[in-house]
Structure formats: C-alpha cells, structure tokens
C-alpha positions, 0 to 999 in steps of 0.5 A: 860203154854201156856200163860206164853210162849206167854208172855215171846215171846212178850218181846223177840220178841221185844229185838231181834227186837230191838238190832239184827235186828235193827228196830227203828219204834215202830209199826213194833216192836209192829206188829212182837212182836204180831204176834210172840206170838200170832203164838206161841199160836195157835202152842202150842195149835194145839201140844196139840190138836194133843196129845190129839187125839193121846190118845183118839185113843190109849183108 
C-alpha cells in the first residue's frame, strides 16, 4: 500500500505542478514530484511503525 500511494503522489504532484502552480522548468517539477512522494513514504512508514508499537504495548 505504501508503495502504490508514493507512486500515484509523483504523478499528481507533477499535474498540480503543472497546471495549478504553473511551474514550466522540468527540474523544479521533477524535484518537488520526488520529494513529495518520497515525504509521503517515509510518513506512511513512520504511521506504521507507531501503530506497531502501540500493539506491542498493548500485549
């Protein structure tokens, strides 16, 4: 699941980039897309690792 939300992020990223934001340079694009999916990686892994800590207390 992890990996399918960070590659749906890139690809969203870079239409919002695209056509809201207007941003015509490729690398800047290219560098915001990256970093988003990549912050939305290490969040939803960060979520999980608290979750399972929460039910290693728990037992």
């Amino acid at each position: 699941m992890q990996e399918i939300l960070t590659a749906v992020t890139y690809p969203i990223v870079w239409l919002i980039c695209s056509y809201l934001l207007n941003i015509e340079s490729g690398l800047a694009k290219l560098l915001i897309s990256l970093t988003a999916a990549i912050l939305v990686y290490i969040l939803i892994g960060i979520r999980q690792s608290h979750k399972e800590d929460q039910e290693d207390k728990e037992d």
